[in-house]
N, C-alpha and C positions, 0 to 999 in steps of 0.2 A: 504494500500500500504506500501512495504518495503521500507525502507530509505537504501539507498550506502553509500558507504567511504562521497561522494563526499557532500551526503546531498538532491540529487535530488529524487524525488519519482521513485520507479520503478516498470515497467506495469507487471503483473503476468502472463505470458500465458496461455492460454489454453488448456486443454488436448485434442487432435485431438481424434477422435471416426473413427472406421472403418468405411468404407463407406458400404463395403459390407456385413459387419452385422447389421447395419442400414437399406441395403435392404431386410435382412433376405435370403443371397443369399446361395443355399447349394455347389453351383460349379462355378468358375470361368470359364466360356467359352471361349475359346480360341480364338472363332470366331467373337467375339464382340471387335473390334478393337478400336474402342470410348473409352469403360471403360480401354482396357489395355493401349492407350496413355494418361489415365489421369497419368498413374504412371511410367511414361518414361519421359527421357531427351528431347530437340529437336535434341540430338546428339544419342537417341536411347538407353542411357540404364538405365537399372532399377532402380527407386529411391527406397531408404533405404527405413524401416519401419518408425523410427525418423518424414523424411519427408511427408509420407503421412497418414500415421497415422494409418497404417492399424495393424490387430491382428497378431500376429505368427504363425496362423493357415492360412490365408488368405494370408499373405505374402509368404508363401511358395507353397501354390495353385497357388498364381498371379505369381511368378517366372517361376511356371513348365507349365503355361500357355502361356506366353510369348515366352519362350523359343519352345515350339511345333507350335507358331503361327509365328515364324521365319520360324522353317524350314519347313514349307510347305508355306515359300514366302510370308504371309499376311504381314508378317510385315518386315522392314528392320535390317538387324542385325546391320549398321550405319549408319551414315547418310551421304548425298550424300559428 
């Protein structure tokens, strides 16, 4: 563990791992509305990569997924 200014130990985090390269997944489904609210707000919109941990290739899959499973109304574009 790192030591701070301050002198306290500090916790290391963890590098977060795709979820959907973990599943070995080739397409994000649009229609599977589970997996795209794991990476959404309760106020509906899409969380950074940062936050969930996902690849650059997957985050931009899960975006243009989201965004088509809005507009055919699966999902809300805010929240009420």
């Amino acid at each position: 563990m790192e030591r701070t200014v301050s002198g306290r130990p500090q916790k290391r985090a963890r590098k977060k791992v795709c979820m959907f390269c973990v599943d070995r997944a080739e397409k994000i489904d649009y229609k599977d509305i589970a997996k795209l609210r794991k990476c959404m707000t309760e106020r509906a919109k899409i969380l950074p990569r940062r936050v969930t941990g996902t690849c650059a290739y997957h985050q931009r899959e899960l975006t243009a997924a989201i965004k088509k499973a809005r507009h055919v109304a699966l999902i809300p574009y805010t929240a009420e």
